[in-house]
N, C-alpha and C positions, 0 to 999 in steps of 0.2 A: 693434333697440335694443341701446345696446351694454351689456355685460357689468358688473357690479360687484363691489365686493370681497367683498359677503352673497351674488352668486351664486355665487362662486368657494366661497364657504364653506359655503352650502348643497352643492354637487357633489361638497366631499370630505369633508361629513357632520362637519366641524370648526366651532369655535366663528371668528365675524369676527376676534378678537382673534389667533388661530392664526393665520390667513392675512398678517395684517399687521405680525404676528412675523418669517415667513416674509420676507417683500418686505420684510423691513428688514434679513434676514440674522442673527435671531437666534434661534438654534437650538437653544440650553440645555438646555432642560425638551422637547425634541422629541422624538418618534421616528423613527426613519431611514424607515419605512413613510408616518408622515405627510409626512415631507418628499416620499417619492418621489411620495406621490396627488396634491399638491396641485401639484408641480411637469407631473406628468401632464396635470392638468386643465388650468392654463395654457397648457400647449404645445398642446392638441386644444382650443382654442377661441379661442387668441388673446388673450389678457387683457391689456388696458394699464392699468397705474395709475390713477386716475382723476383726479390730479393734472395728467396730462399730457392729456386729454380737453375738462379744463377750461381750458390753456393754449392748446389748438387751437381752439378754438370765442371765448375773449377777445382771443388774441394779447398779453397785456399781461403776460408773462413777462418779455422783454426778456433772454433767455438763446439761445445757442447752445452746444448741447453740442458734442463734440470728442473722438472716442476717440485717440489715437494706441496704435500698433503697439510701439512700443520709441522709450520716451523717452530711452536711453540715447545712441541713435542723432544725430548733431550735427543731421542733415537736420527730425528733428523740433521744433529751438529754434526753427531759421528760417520753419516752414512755422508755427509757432502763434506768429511774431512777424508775419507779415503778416497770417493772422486772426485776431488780436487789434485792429491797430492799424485793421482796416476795421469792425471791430463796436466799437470805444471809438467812433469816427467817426460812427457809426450810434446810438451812447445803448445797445449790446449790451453785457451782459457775456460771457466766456468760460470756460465750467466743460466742467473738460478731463478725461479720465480713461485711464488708459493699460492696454489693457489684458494681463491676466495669465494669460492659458490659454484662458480665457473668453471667446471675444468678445458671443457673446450677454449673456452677466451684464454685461459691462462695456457695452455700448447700452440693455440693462433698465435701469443704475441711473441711465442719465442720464436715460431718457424716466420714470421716479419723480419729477421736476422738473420747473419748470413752465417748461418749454424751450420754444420757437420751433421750432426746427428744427436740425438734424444734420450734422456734416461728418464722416466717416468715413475714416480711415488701416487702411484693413481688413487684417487680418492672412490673409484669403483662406479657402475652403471651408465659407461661409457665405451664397453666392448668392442663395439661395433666402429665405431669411428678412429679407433686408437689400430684398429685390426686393419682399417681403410687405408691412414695413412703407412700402415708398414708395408700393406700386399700391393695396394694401387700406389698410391705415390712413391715407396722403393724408398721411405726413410729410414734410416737405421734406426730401430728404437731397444731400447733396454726397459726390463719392468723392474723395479726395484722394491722388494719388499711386500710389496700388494704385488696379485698375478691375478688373471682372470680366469674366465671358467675356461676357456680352451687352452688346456696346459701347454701343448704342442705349435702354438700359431707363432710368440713373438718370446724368444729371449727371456728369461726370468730368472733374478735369483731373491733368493727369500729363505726361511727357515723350518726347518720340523714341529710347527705349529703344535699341529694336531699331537705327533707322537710326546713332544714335551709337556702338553696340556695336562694328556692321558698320565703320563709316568709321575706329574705332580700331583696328579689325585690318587694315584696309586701311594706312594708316600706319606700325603696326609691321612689314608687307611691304617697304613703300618704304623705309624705313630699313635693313634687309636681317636682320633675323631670319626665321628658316627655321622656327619652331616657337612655339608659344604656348601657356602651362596657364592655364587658368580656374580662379581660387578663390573658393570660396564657402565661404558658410554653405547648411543645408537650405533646399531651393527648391520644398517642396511646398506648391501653392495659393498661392505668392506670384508675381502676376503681374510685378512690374519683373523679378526676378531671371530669372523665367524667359525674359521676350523676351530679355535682354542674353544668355542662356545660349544660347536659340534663332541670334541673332546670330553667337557666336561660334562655333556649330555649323556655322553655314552657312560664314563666313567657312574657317574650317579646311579643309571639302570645297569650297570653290572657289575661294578664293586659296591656301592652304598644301599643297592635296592632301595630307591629313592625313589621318586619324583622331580627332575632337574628345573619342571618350573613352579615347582613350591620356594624355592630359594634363587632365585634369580630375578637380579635388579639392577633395571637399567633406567640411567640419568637421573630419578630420583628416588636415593638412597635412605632416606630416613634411617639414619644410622641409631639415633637413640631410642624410636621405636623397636630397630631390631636388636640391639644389645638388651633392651627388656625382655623381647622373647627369646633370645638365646643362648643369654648368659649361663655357665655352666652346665652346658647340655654336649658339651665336646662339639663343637663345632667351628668352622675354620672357613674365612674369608679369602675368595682366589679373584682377587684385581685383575683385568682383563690388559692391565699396561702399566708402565712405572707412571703414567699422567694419573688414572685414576685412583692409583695407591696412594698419589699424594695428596689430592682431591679428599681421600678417607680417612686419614692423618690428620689432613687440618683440621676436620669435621670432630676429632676425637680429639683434639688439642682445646677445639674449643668448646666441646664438653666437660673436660676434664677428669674422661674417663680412661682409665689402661684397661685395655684388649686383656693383658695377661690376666688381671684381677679378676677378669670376668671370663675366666677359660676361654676365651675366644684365639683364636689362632690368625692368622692373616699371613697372604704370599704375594705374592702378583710375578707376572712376567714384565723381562729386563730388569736390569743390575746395573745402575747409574751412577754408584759408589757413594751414594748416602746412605741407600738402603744397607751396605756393610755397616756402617756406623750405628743404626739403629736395629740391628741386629737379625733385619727382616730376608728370609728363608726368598730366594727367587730362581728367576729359568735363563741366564743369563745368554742373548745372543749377540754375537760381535758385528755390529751394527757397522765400527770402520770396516771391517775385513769384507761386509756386503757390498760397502763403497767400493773400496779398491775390486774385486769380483766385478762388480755394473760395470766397471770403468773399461778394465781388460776385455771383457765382453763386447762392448760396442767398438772398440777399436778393432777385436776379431771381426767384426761382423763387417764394418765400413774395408776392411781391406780383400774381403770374401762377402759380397752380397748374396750370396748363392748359397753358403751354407750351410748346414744341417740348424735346428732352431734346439737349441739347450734350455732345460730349468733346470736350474739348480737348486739344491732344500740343502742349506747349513747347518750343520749339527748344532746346537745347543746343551747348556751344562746347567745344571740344576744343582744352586750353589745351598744347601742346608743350613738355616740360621736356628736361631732361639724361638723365632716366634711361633716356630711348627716343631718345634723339638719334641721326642718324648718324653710326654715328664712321669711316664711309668703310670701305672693302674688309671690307663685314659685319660690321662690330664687331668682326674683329679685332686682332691688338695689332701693334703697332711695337716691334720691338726694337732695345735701344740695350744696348755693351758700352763699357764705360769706366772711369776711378776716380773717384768723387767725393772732394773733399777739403775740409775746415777751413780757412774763410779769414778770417783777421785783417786788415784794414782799420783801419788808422789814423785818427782820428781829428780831428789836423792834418796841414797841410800842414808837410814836411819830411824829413829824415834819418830813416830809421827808428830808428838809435839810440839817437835824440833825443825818440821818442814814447814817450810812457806809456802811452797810452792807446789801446786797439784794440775794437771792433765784431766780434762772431764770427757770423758767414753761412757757407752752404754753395756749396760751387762743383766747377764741373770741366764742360768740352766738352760731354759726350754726355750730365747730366745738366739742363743748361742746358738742352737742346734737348728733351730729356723732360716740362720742365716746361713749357716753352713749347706742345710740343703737346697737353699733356695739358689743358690753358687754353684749348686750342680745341677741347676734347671729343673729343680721340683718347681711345683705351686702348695705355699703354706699358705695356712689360716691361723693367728695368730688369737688367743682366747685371753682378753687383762682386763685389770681397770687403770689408767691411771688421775694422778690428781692435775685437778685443773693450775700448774705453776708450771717455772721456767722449764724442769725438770721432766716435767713429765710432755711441754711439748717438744721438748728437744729428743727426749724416745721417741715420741709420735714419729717427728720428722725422720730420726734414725729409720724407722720399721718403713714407713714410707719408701725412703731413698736405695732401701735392699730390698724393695719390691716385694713384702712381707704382704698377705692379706691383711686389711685394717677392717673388716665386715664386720668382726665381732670384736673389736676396743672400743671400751667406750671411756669417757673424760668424766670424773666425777666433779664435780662444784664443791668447794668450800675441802677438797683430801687434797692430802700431801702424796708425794710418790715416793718411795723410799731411797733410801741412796747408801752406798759401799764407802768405806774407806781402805786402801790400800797402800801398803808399805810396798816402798820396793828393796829387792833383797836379788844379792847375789847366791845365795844358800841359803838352798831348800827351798819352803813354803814359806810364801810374804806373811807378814800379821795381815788380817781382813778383820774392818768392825762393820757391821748391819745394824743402819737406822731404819727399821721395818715397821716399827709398833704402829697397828693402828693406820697404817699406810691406805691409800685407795685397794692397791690388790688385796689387800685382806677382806674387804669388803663383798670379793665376788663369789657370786651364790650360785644356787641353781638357776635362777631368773634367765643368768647366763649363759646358759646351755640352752633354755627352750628353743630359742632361737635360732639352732646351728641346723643347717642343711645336711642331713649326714648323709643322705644320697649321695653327695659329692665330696664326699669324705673315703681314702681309703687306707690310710691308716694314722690312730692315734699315738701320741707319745706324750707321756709323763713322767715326773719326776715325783720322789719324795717329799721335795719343797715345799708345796701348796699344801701337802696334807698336813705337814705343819703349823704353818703358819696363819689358819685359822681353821673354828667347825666349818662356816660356812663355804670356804674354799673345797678343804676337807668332803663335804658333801657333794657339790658344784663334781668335782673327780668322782666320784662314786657312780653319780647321775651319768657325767658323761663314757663312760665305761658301761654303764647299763645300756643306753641309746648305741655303744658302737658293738656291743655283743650284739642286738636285735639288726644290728645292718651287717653283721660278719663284717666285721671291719677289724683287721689285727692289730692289736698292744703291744706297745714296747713300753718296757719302764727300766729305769733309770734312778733307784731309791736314793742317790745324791745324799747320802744321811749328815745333816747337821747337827750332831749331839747336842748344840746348845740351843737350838730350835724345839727341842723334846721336853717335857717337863717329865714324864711319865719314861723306865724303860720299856718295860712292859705295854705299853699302846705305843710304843716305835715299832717292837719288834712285830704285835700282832695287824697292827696298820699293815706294814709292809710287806709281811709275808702272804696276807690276806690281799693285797694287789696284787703280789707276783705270781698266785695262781691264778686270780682272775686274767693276768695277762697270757701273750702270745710267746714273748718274750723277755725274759728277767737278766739285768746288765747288772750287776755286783762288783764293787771290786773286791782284794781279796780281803782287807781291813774292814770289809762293809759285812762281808761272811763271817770274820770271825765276833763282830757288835752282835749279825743276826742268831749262828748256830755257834758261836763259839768251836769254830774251824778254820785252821787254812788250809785242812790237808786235801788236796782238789779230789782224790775217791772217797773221800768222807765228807766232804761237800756236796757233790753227785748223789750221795747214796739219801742225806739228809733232805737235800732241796728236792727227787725225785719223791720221796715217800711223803711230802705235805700236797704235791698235787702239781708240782711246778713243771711245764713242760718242757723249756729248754732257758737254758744258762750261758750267758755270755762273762765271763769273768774276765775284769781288768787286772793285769799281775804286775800293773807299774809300767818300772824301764823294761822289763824280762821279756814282757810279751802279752798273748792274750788265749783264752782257752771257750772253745763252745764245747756243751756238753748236751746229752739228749739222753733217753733211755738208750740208743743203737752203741753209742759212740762217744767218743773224747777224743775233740782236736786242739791241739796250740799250734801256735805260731809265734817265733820270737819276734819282737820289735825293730826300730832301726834304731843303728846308732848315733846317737846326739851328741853333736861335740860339746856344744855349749846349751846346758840349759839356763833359760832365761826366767822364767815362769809356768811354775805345773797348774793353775787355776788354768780352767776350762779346756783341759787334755779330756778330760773324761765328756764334755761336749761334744769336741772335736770323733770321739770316738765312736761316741751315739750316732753321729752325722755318717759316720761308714757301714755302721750296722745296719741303720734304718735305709740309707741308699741302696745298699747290695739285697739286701730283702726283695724292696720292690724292685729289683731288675733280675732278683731270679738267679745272683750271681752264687759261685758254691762256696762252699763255709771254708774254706783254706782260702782262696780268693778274699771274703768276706771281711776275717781276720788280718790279714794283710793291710785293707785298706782302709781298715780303723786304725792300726797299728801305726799307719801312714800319718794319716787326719791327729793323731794324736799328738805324734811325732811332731808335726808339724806345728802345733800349737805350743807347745813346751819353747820352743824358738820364741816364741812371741812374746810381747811386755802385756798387750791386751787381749781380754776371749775372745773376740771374734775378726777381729780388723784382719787380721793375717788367714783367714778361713781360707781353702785353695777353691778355682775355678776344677774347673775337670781337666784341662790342660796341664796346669800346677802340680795338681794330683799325679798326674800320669806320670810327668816330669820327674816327679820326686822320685816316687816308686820306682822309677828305671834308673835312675842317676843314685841314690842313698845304697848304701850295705843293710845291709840288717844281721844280728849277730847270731853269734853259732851256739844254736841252741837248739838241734833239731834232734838228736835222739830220747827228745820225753818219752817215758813210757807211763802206762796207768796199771 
């Protein structure tokens, strides 16, 4: 016979009125003695409301209770918005209660109700009692999201924890981080956190051969401690929930540090639809669909108490952002050494002296191609000087805002930054004047190189520019070419020849040609071949640039198309066709940015050629060098949707 409120009050020798005081939590006029006897007797007999006796025996409650663990938490709106909308469906209502230290008190106060039956967000190491009421008192209960260790005792549905955990650090592998820290909040008696922790245990011992608790941190995260020790070491942050991702956000907001700038990588499990916006890489589980699941479940179970006990594991999708992309040779950076400068663009068409009106953009060779890459998910390092004026922090901010490394720019005191002028022009090439003289970038030396990390450097690009525009630039290039031969680190250049930058033919021709063997790779157009060797003819270019030491040739041939050449081979590819050209400055940018991408991703030289042809393509559309630069999306877009013209039986 079961228990009532007079026997509970008869066993702790208190009046009825006491005990029901008690069970209602008001404890006023109590004494601490009586609270602890009567709390005694309950616990050594089991006592349920009788409220709730008489709900199980009529069924005509029409309530499902619902504890959740931390309403704070996002995953709990979605999971009490799918059991909600199966028990409004069903004529249920949903009285929910979250609980607060307590998990017993907070299940006592539902089963006080004249409830149906229980879904449970257990906050964990309460096993025993939650297993009491399903096997001894015959409540229906559902576990939602948290299960306990007896998989087989009560109803569960929850997710692929562990296997998602695992398949995310398998991912951050193939991307090429070498190391991974798990953060968390406290993970005792909470079973999701702990599979995902288990997961990333194992993952560390047998994918990263690690040690999993050299990098694991819980509760307190000292995030700018570890961005000092990790920065640029390929390593990658795996948030144990979307609470704690955001928790490391803020932490990094109000440092004023980016994860990207500092190779760091960062993921977390659930996908709450911010993290799309900010572009962060997660394990996305359908948190409503577990609700609506809980919901059907317990109303199977309430109309069959007898049958079989289900867990269910929900697949999950592991949605790939930016912030764990690969950015090719291990995430590390690209370095580019050049001036960026201020450019004024007219507004009409005509005589510059004649416009009033100008458009101020940022420009220059090597940062063109910085931003280009950086839009296709590299990480650069951007090598300048500029002058401390309007001009030169309004680049800063530009390189900033395209997520450009700023490690090695520095601001010089009392220098100007140089600045473009440009005509706009329907035909042909705009007029361009360059106010450079004596600019801050002219100023930069080798000083500026000591500095560079080239461990995390893996490949350089230059242009002809700078070896112009002063010795000491001039030098600064030489040095940095020496430090990236001693790291195997591969050269692209890019001789961009400005004849009116040259005082000398002869140290144009011997500068340049003396880079291009020291490089990996030598990009010429074909007007740049015939300044250097007094050639266009591409086998007599071949035969020319092979015989000074030069290993392989990328030639730009305009609107036509594009040619690599090596000692084995000679490939072209023709271009696409452009209906309207707008402006050709920073095509040859745009085409750098396809060479030096497909390089580092290993793509093949017909491929290669294409996708410069593209980038270039695409630049010619544009009024300015880089604002129009394509994502990788853009790119692909083009390249499927554009023609390209019939030029395909070259022969050599």
């Amino acid at each position: 016979m079961e228990l009532t409120i007079n026997d509970i009050a008869k066993l702790a020798n208190v009046s009825k009125t006491t005990v029901s005081r008690f069970l209602n939590g008001k404890y006023e006029f109590m004494s601490s003695d009586t609270r602890k006897r009567i709390q005694e007797i309950i616990d050594s007999t089991g006592y349920t409301p009788s409220n709730l006796a008489r709900s199980l025996k009529t069924r005509k409650g029409k309530i499902i209770g619902l504890t959740i663990a931390d309403m704070q938490n996002q995953f709990s709106s979605f999971i009490f918005k799918g059991i909600s909308e199966v028990c409004c469906k069903k004529g249920y209502h949903v009285l929910v209660t979250e609980v607060n230290g307590d998990e017993k008190d907070a299940i006592n106060s539902l089963l006080s109700y004249n409830i149906d039956g229980l879904i449970i967000n257990t906050i964990g190491g309460n096993d025993e009692y939650i297993i009491d009421l399903a096997k001894k008192k015959n409540i229906p209960i559902v576990l939602a999201d948290r299960s306990i260790d007896s998989k087989n005792t009560i109803d569960t549905v929850t997710c692929d924890n562990y296997i998602a955990s695992y398949n995310l650090m398998k991912h951050l592998k193939k991307q090429g981080f070498e190391n991974v820290a798990f953060f968390t909040s406290n993970m005792k008696n909470n079973s999701v956190k702990n599979l995902r922790y288990s997961a990333f245990c194992d993952a560390m011992s047998d994918i990263f051969k690690r040690n999993p608790k050299d990098t694991t941190y819980i509760d307190n995260f000292n995030l700018k401690d570890f961005i000092q020790k990790y920065r640029n070491s390929n390593t990658a942050i795996f948030c144990v929930n979307g609470s704690i991702l955001l928790k490391v956000l803020d932490e990094v907001n109000t440092l004023n540090i980016s994860l990207k700038e500092e190779n760091i990588g960062i993921c977390s499990f659930d996908d709450w639809g911010w993290q799309e916006l900010l572009n962060i890489t997660t394990i996305r589980q359908d948190s409503y669909e577990c609700g609506k699941i809980c919901a059907n479940l317990l109303f199977k179970r309430l109309e069959n108490m007898d049958k079989t006990v289900e867990f269910i594991e929900l697949p999950t999708k592991l949605i790939v952002r930016n912030s764990t992309k690969k950015m090719r040779c291990n995430m590390k950076n690209i370095l580019l050494l050049g001036e960026p400068l201020a450019l004024l663009v007219a507004e009409e068409i005509g005589d510059l002296e004649d416009i009033n009106t100008f458009y101020k953009t940022t420009a220059g060779a090597e940062l063109n191609v910085a931003v280009g890459l950086t839009r296709l998910g590299f990480n650069t390092q951007y090598v300048t000087n500029l002058g401390d004026d309007p001009f030169g922090k309004s680049i800063y901010n530009f390189i900033k805002k395209e997520h450009i490394g700023l490690k090695y720019i520095n601001i010089l005191e009392n220098e100007k930054t140089g600045i473009i002028l440009k005509a706009k022009t329907n035909i042909g090439d705009p007029k361009v004047y360059y106010y450079r003289t004596n600019s801050a970038a002219t100023k930069l030396d080798v000083s500026n190189i000591e500095n560079i990390d080239f461990e995390n450097i893996c490949l350089l690009h230059i242009t002809g520019i700078p070896l112009a525009i002063s010795n000491s630039f001039r030098n600064a290039i030489f040095y940095a070419i020496e430090k990236a031969k001693k790291h195997n680190i591969t050269i692209t250049f890019d001789p961009n020849i400005r004849l009116s930058m040259w005082k000398d033919m002869n140290d144009l021709k011997d500068t340049i040609l003396k880079v291009a063997r020291l490089s990996d790779y030598f990009m010429p157009g074909l007007n740049e071949c015939k300044t250097l060797i007094s050639e266009t003819n591409i086998n007599n270019i071949k035969e020319k640039f092979l015989s000074t030491g030069i290993k392989r040739i990328i030639i730009k041939d305009g609107s036509l198309g594009s040619y690599y050449i090596d000692e084995n081979q000679t490939i072209f590819e023709p271009s696409f066709v452009v209906k309207k050209v707008v402006d050709t400055v920073g095509a040859g940018d745009g085409f750098a940015v396809g060479i030096i991408s497909s390089i580092l991703e290993n793509i093949d030289l017909h491929s290669m050629l294409i996708r410069a042809n593209a980038i270039g393509a695409i630049q010619v559309t544009s009024k300015s060098d880089n604002e129009d630069l394509p994502s990788r999306n853009e790119l692909s877009n083009f390249i499927s949707q554009n023609e390209r013209k019939k030029l395909w039986n070259k022969k050599f």
